[in-house]
N, C-alpha and C positions, 0 to 999 in steps of 0.2 A: 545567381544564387539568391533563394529569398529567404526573411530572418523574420520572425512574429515577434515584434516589440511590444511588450503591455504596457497601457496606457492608461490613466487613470479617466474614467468618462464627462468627469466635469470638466477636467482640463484638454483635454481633445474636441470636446463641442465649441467649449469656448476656444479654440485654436482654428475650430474651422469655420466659426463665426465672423473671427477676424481674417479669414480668406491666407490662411500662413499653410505656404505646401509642408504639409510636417513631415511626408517621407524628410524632404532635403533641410529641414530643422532637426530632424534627429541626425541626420548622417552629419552634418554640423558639427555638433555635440557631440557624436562620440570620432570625433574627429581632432576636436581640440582636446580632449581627453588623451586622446593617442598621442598629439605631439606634444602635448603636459610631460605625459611619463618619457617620450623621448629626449627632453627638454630641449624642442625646436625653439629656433627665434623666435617662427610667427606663428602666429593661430588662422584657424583656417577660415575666419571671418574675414582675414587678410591675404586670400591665396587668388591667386589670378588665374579663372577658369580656364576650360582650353576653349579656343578660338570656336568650335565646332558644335560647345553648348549652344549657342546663338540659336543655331536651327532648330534645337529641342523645346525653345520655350514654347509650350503651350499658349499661345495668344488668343484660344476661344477662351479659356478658362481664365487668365486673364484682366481680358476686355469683362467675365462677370465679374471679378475681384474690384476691379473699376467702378462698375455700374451700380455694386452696392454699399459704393465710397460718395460717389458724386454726383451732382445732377446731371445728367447725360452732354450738358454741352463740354462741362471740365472733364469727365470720362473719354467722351469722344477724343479732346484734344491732348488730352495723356495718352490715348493709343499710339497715337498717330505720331505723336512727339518721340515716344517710348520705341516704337517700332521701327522708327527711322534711324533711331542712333545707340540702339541695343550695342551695337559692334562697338562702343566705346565703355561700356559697362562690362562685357563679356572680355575685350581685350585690353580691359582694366587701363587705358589712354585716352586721356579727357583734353591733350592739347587742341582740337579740333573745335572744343568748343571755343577756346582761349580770343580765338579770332570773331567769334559772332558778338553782334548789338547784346547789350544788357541785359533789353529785355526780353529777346530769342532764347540765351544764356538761362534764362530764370525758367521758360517755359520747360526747356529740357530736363535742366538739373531737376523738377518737379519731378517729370514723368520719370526717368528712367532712379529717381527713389521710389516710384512706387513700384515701377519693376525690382527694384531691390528686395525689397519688403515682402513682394510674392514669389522674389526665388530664394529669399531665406538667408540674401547675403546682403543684409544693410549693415552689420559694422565695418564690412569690407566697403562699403559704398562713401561710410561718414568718415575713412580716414583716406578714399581715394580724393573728396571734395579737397581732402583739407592739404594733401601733398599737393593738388594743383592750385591749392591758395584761390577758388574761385568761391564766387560770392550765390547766396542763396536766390537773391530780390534784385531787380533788374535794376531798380535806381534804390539810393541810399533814403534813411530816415528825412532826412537834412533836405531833400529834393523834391520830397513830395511834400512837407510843409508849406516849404516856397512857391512850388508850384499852386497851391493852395490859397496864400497868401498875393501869388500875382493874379490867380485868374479872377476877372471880376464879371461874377454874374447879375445880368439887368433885370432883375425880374422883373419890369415893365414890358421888358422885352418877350419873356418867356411865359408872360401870363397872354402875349399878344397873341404868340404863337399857337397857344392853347385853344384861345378862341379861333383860332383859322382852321384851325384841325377839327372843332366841332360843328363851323361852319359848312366847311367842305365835307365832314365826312359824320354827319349826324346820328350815324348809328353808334360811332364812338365816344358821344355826347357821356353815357355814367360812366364807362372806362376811364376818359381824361378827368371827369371830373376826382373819380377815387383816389386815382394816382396825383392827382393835384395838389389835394386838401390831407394826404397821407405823409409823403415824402419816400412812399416805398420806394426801392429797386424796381427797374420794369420788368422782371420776370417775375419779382415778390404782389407786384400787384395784379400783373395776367393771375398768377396764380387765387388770389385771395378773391378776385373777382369772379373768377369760375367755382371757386369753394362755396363760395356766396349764392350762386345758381345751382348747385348740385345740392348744398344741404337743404336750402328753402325752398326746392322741388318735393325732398323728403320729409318736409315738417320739421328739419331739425337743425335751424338755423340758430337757434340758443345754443349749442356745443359751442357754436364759434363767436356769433355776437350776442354781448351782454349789454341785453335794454338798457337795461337802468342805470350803467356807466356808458350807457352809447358808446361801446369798445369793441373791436374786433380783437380777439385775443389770440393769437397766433402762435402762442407760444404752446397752445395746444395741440397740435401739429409738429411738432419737431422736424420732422424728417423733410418737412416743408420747408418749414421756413430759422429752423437753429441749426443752419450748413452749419461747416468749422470754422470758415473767416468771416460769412455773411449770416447777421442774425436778422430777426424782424418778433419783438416780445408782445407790442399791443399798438393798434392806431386807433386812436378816438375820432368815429365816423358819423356824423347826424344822422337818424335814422330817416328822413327822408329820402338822403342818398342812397340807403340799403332799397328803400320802397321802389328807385326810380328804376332801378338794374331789367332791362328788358330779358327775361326768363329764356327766351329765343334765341337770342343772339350768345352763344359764346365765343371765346375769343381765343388767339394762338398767339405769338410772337409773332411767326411768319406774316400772319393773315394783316397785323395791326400794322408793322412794316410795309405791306406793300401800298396797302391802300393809303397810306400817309406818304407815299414815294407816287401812286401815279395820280394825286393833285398836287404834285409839282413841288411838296413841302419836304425840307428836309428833316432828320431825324433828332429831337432835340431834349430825349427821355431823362438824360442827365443831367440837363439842364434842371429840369423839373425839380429835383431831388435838392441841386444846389441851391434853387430859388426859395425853397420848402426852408432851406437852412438858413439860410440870409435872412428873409420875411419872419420865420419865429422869431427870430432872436429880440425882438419888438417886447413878446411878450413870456419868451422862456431863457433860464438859465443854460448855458450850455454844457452842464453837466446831464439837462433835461431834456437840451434836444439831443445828445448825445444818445440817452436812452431811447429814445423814442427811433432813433434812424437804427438805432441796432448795435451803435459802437460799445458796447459792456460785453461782460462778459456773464454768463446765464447765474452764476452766483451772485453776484455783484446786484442782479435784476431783483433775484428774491428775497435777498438780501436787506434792500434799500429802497426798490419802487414797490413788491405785491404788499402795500398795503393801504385798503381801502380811505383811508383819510387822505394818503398823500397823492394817491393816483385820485379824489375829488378834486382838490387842492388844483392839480396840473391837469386836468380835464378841464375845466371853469377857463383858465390864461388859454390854454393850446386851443378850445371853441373860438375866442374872440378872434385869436389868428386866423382859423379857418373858416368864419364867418366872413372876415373883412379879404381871404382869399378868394373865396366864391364870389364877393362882388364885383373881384375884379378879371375875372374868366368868364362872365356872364354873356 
């Protein structure tokens, strides 16, 4: 039997913007309305579907709900996490996960709340977490401090390694270097670096770096580089390094992985970022490298760093780091 619900059109765009199946948001709603007036215990955010929904979920539609959430690697792995243990969301039984590692634990509960979300039954989801008393985040606050706190990185070491990577593999000569004297993420600076050759193909290399603060401003780019956990707002870059960027060569994840794997070197991208943290601290506050690696939050940035004397101010210290880094990845 089919029923014509009217809808108001700002709020349906913006419902299917956010990727929400609203047939099964409206049958929701007047769902819990019906066992309002029958004055049922529970509401039907709390009803435990039938086993046989499983097969109904649309997983083309989806996998796009995903795709226009996340960067394709955390989409991919929400599929696949989601798809694999649908049956514990659908048969509303989560002891299954009770027994996995922490951090397996984390990946799932991830995915299959986002499958929540696109089948319209996430407060059923946020009180099923909480009857199995399972936890979000794979290791607690307290662990990843300490982990923090014991690991010590050499950036003697890591600057060494730099140089053997430009040695052996000279094409990746300005990529190491970006990512070196930045402290981006390696997918934030594959990314920034091909932005880098794609606009200054088009003449339109000032959208993203600004001469006159020698700044790549990234925050112009959202959808790039202000994910939800991982941000990246400005990295102050010497323009000689913009000048050195071979126009030809661009670059992939894959591509920069393997050829760092068949001269014999192994993978050491995180290193990088840590050495980046350790080495400023020389010359920045860490409320300032904090900003600069991404850890604020986009309020916080505009807030308290977009403004031209203070980002002088931390351009001038953050150069002398990056200068006395380049000397020593030379």
């Amino acid at each position: 039997m089919k029923t014509t619900i009217r809808v108001g059109k700002d709020i349906l765009d913006e419902a299917q913007r956010l990727g929400l199946n609203v047939s099964k948001v409206c049958e929701n709603a007047l769902r819990i309305y019906v066992n309002a007036m029958r004055g049922a215990d529970q509401l039907i955010g709390e009803r435990k579907l039938p086993k046989e929904d499983a097969t109904k979920i649309d997983w083309e539609r989806f996998e796009g709900f995903l795709n226009a959430r996340y960067i394709p690697k955390t989409a991919r792995d929400r599929f696949n996490y989601a798809k694999q243990f649908s049956h514990c969301l659908t048969e509303k039984n989560l002891s299954e996960l009770q027994t996995l590692s922490p951090d397996k634990r984390g990946h799932i509960l991830k995915a299959l709340s986002a499958l929540a979300k696109f089948l319209g039954i996430y407060p059923s989801w946020k009180q099923l977490i909480k009857d199995y008393d399972l936890k979000w985040v794979g290791r607690s606050r307290d662990e990843v401090i300490i982990d923090r706190l014991t690991k010590v990185t050499d950036t003697d070491e890591v600057f060494k390694w730099v140089r053997k990577v430009k040695k052996t593999r000279p094409e990746l000569k300005s990529f190491m270097d970006l990512i070196t004297i930045t402290g981006l993420r390696f997918n934030e600076a594959i990314a920034s670096y091909n932005l880098i050759l794609n606009l200054n193909g088009m003449g339109k290399l000032s959208e993203y770096y600004n001469a006159s603060n020698r700044t790549l401003e990234h925050y112009k780019f959202k959808e790039t580089f202000l994910r939800r956990t991982k941000k990246a707002f400005i990295s102050f870059v010497p323009e000689t390094i913009i000048e050195q960027l071979d126009p030809n060569i661009k670059l992939s994840k894959n591509l920069i992985q393997k050829r760092i794997n068949r001269s014999g070197l192994r993978l050491r991208f995180g290193d990088i970022r840590e050495a980046w943290n350790t080495f400023l601290t020389k010359y920045l506050k860490e409320s300032e490298i904090d900003f600069l690696q991404g850890r604020v939050s986009t309020s916080v940035f505009m807030r308290n760093y977009f403004n031209p004397a203070l980002i002088g101010d931390l351009k001038t210290r953050t150069n002398r780091g990056i200068t006395e880094i380049l000397a020593n990845i030379q």
